[in-house]
C-alpha positions in Angstrom: 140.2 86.5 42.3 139.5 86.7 46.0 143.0 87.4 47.8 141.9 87.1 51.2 138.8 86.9 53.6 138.5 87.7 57.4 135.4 88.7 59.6 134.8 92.4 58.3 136.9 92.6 55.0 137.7 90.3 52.0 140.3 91.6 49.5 139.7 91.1 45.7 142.3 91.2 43.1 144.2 93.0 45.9 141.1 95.8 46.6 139.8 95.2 50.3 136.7 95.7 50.9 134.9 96.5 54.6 131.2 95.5 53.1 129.2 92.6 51.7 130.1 92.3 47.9 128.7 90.7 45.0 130.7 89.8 42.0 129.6 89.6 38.3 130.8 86.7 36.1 132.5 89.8 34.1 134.7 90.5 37.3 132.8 93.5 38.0 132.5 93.7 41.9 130.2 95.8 43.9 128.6 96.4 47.3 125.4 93.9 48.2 122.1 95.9 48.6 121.5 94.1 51.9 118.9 96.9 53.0 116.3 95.4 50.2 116.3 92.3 52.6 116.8 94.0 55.7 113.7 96.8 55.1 111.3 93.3 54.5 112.9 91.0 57.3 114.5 93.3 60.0 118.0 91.3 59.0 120.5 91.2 56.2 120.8 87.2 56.7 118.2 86.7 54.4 118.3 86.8 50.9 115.2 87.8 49.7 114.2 87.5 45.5 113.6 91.3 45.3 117.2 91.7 46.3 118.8 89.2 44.4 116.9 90.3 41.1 119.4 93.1 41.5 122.2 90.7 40.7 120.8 89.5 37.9 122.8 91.5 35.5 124.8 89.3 33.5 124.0 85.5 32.4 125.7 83.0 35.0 126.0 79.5 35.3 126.4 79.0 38.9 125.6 81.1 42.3 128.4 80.7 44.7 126.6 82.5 48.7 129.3 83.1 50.9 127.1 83.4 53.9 129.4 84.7 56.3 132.1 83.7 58.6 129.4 81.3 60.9 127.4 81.0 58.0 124.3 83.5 59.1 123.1 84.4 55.8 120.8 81.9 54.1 119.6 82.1 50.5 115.4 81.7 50.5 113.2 79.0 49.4 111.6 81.8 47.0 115.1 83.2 45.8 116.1 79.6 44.8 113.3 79.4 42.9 113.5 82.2 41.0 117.0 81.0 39.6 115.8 77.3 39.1 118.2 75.2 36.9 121.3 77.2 37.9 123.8 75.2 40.0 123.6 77.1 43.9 126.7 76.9 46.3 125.7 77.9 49.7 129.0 77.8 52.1 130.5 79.9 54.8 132.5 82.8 53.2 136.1 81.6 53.5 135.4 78.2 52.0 132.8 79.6 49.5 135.6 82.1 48.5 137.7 79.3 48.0 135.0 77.6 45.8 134.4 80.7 44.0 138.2 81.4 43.2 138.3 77.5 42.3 135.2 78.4 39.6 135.6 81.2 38.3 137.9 79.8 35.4 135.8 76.9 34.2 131.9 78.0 34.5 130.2 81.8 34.5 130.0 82.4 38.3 128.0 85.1 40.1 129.1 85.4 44.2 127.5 87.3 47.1 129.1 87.4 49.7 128.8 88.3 53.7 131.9 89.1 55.4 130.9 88.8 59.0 128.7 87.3 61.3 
């Protein structure tokens, strides 16, 4: 369960973290490998599919993007693709974390999130 959010940090199941997260349908959280997608682009605000391949660990029903506080990170046209017939919730983080929170319970969920810009 996401606790709280604010530019910088967002606190799950009362652990803060100060980086971009992703977290597993299994609970399991971990920091985003936002230098896959900043080594091809020259930003972290794109998602590219070699990066989130990464995530693609354990079976999940929906994506839930948290693309930051002003909503700078955008999934790609590719990456979209390459999870075709899975439900894809793109939303700035504190309302995505909401979402996710709000998910979590009924459908398996897999959440990246950006905690700043």
């Amino acid at each position: 369960m996401i606790d709280k959010v604010g530019f910088g940090r967002i606190s799950v199941n009362e652990k803060e973290y100060s980086h971009d997260i992703v977290i597993y349908p299994s609970g399991k959280a971990e920091r985003r490998k936002k230098w896959i997608s900043k080594e091809k682009y020259g930003t972290s605000h794109k998602l590219d599919p070699e990066e989130l391949k990464e995530y693609l660990k354990e079976d999940f029903e929906v994506l839930v993007v948290g693309t930051g506080i002003y909503g700078m990170l955008s999934l790609l046209p590719e990456s979209k693709k390459l999870i075709e017939g899975k439900e894809i919730i793109e939303r700035p983080t504190p309302e995505a974390a909401q979402l996710f929170n709000e998910l979590r319970e009924k459908k398996k969920t897999l959440a990246i999130f950006h905690i700043t810009c």
